[in-house]
C-alpha positions, 0 to 999 in steps of 0.5 A, spaced: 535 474 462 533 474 470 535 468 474 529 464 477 530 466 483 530 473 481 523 472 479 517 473 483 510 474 483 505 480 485 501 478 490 496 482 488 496 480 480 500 474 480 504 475 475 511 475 475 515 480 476 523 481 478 525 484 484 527 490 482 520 491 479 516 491 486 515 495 490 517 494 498 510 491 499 511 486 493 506 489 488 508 491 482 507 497 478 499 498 476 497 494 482 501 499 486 498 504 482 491 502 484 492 501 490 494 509 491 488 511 487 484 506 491 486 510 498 485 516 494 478 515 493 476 512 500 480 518 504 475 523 499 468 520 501 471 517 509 469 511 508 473 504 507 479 501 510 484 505 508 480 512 511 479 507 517 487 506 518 488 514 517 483 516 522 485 512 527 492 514 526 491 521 527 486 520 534 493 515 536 497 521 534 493 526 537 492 523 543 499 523 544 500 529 544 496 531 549 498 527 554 506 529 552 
């Protein structure tokens, strides 16, 4: 049995989870894997967060190179 200070909750769903179980952004499994497909789908219909943060890091990026 986890010690109590070793239990914490997804910050998506709540639920209590050991350390060990979360990922580096504190979800855990299934919501970790939501979260994928939801990037999945809004980078294939370009549109959403996800697609916003991704174009903008590739301008960002590419304008870094053209002025190296």
């Amino acid at each position: 049995m986890p010690k109590p200070s070793e239990v914490v909750p997804c910050v998506d769903c709540q639920r209590l989870y050991t350390k060990k179980q979360l990922n580096r952004m504190g979800r855990c499994p299934d919501c970790a894997s939501h979260a994928v497909r939801d990037a999945i789908v809004q980078l294939h219909a370009h549109s959403g967060p996800y697609y916003e943060k991704w174009k903008r890091a590739v301008l960002e990026q590419a304008l870094n190179m053209k002025t190296e």
